[in-house]
N, C-alpha and C positions, 0 to 999 in steps of 0.2 A: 646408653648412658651419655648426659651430655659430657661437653670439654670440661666443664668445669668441677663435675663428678669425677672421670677420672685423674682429671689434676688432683684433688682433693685426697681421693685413694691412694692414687700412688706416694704423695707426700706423706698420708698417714701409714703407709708399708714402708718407706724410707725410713721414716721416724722413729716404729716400733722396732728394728731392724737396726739402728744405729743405740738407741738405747738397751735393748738385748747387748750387744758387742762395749760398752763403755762401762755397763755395768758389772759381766762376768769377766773380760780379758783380762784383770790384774790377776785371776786365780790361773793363769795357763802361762804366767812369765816367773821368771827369777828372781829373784833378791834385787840382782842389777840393775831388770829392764822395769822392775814393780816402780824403784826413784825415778827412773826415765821417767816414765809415766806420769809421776805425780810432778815433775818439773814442765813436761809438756803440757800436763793441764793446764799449770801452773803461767806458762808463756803463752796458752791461747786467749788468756786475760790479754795478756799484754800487749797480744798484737791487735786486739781488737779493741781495747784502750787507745791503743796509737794511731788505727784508725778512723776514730772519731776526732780524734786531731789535724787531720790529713783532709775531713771533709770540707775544711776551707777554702782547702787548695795548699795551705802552710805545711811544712814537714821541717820538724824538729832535730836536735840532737842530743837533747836533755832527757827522752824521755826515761834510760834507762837506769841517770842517775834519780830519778823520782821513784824507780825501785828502789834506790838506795836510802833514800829519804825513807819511803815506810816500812822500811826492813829498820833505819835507826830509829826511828819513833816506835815502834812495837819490843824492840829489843831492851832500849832508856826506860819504857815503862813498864815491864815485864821486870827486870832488875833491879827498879828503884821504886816502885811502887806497888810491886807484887800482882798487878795484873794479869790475867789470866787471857788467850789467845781470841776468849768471847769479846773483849774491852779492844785488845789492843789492835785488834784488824780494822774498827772500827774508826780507834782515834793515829792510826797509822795511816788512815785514807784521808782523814780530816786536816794532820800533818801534810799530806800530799797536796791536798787540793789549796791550801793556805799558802804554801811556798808558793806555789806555784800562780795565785794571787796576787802577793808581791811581785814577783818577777812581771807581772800583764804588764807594769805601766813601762818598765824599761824595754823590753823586748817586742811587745805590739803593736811599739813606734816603729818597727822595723815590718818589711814583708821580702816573702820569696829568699833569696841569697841571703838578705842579710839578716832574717831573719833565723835562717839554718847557722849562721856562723854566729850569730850572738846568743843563741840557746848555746851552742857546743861552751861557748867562752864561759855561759851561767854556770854550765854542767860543770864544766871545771872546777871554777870557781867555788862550788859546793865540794865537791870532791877535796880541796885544797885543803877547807876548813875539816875536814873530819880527817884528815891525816896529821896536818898543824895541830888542831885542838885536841893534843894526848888525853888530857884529865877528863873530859867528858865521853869523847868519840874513839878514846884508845890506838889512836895514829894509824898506822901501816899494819898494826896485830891487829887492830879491832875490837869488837866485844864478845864475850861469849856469854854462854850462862844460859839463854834460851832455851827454854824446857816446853815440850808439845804437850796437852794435860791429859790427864788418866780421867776419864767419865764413865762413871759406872764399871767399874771393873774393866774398861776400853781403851789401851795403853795407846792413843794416836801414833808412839813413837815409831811405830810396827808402820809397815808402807800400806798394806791393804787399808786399815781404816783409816790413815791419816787421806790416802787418796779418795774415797769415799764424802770424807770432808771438804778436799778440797774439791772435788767434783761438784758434791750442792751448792757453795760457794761463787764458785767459776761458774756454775750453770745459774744461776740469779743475778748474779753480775750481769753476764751476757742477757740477761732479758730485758734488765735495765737500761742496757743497753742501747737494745734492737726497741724495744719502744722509745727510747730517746731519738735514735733517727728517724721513727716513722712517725714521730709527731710534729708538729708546728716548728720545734725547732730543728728539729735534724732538715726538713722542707725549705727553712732558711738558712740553715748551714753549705745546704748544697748551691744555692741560689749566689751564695755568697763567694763561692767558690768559681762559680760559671760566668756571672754578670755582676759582678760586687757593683758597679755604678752603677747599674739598672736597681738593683734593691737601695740600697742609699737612697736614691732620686725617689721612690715612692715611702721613704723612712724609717726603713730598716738601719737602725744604729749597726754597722760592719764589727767595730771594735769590738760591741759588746758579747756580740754574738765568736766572735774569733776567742775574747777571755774565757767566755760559759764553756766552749768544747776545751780549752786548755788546761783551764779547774778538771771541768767532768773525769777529762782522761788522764792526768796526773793524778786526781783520786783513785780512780779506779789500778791505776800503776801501782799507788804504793800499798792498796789495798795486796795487789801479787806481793808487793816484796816481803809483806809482814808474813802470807802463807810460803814463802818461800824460807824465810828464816826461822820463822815456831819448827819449819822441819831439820834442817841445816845445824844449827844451834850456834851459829855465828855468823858474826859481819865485818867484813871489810870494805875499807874501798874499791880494792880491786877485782870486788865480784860484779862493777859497776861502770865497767872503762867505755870507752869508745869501742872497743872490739862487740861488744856484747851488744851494745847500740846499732854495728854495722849489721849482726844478725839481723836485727829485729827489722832493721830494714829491706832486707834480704828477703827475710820469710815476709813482709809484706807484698813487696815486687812481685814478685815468685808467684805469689798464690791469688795476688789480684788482689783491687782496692777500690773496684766499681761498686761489687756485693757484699752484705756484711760475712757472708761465711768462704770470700776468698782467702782472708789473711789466714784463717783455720785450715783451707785445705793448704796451704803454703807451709804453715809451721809445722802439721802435722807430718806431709811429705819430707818436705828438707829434715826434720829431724831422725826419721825413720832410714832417710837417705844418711845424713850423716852420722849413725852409729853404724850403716853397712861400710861405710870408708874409717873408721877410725883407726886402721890397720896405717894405713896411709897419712899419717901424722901431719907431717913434713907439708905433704901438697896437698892438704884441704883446704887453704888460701886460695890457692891459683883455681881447686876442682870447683868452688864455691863461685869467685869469681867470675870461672868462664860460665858456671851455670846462669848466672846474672844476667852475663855479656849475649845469650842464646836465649836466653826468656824475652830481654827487650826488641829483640831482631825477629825472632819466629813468635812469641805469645806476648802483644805489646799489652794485652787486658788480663795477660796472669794463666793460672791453672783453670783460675775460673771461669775462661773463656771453650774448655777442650768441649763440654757438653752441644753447646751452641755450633761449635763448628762439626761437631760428627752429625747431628740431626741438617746441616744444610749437606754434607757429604753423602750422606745416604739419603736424600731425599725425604727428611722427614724436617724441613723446616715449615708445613702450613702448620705442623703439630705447637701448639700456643704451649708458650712453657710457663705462662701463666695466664690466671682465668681473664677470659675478657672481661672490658670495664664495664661494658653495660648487666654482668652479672653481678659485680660487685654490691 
């Protein structure tokens, strides 16, 4: 069989093999770990939202008030317009991607540093307004009222089928995705990230392309917030801080941000890891932290780098881990 055969095989045995296991493990868990589950699906959006952002080379601080944005756009139209979670994931990403529109001309005058510290200042700044503005945004308590809908006799509110839902959802997002970055523009995304003068100089407008992944992935952000709150049934701001924002960057780091599916093996591990530490309250800051501090020193390309380094340790680096170009 050639290389490219069994490349082919083994990724199609991986595949059926990870779809068997995503599909059946919510019936072999608890009540407890069934929500883990549907929040971690629910963050492998997010992290792979954030890194479509990141592929400029820019890294944000806002992005996880952009959950908050489309957890309040879903929650405002579900309450005040009686929309239903088919409308309002839709126009909670539409929400997402519009703010986050506005903000391109004041903050993408900015790069690098000052651009991570004038998103945090946006981030705020939004957060401000939804704790200030009681009579709409309902301050420091929030809103409730958010109801997941009954279809067919199918009560979403129940974890199996709401995770079921959020699974097709999160699995179509993510393909939107992954063909976003293997197109034309993900090609100048990365370009943009590596040689921004070198693309300029041949007329790649930088700005525009640094605004489309900032839109894209703040869409697709508040798209997570609105399946995070139909399940929750409220919103605050404070499900939305800078703490929650350092995860995301965490489970970024951690899992690697070369590939599209490192921020996933990142979120999925650290979150798996931190329900085995929640015993340990107190020191999951510091356990988190030093995991950080040991990923950039011993794994500086992530989790996603351990496959590549055991196939050069055992002698199996002529082994192509993917198909050569001339069989393409």
């Amino acid at each position: 069989m050639s290389d490219q055969g069994r490349f082919n095989l083994r990724h199609a045995a991986l595949g059926a093999a990870l779809l068997v296991i995503v599909v059946s493990v919510p019936h072999f868990l608890k009540f407890h770990h069934q929500d883990l589950l549907i929040f971690l699906t629910i963050n492998v959006l997010v992290v792979c939202s954030y890194r479509l952002v990141t592929l400029t080379g820019e890294w944000s601080l806002i992005h996880a008030v952009m959950l908050g944005v489309g957890a309040y756009a879903a929650t405002l139209s579900h309450n005040h317009l009686g929309l239903e979670i088919w409308f309002t994931l839709p126009l909670a990403g539409l929400t997402g991607a519009l703010v986050a529109a506005l903000l391109c001309f004041p903050l993408l005058r900015m790069t690098q540093f000052y651009f991570l510290i004038g998103s945090f200042a946006a981030g705020e700044a939004i957060r401000l307004i939804w704790v200030e503005w009681v009579s709409v945004f309902g301050g420091t308590s929030g809103l409730r009222g958010v109801e997941a809908p009954v279809v067919w006799g199918i009560d979403f509110l129940d974890p199996i089928p709401y995770y079921y839902f959020c699974l097709a959802v999160v699995t179509l997002c993510l393909l939107i995705l992954y063909r976003i970055e293997n197109s034309r523009i993900g090609l100048t995304l990365h370009a943009i990230h590596w040689k921004a003068a070198l693309a300029e100089s041949v007329g790649v407008d930088a700005w525009k392309y640094r605004a489309l992944a900032f839109i894209i992935g703040s869409f697709f952000a508040a798209i997570a917030g609105g399946l995070k709150i139909h399940y929750l049934g409220s919103v605050t701001p404070n499900q939305f801080t800078i703490g929650f924002m350092v995860f995301i960057l965490i489970w970024v780091i951690v899992g690697g941000y070369n590939k599209f599916y490192g921020p996933i093996i990142g979120v999925v591990v650290l979150t798996i890891f931190d329900e085995s530490i929640r015993e340990f309250e107190i020191v999951r800051p510091a356990i988190y932290g030093g995991m950080l501090i040991l990923s950039i020193l011993f794994l500086p390309l992530g989790l996603e780098s351990i496959p590549s380094k055991f196939r050069s340790w055992f002698g199996a680096g002529s082994t192509p881990s993917e198909p050569p170009l001339t069989d393409r």
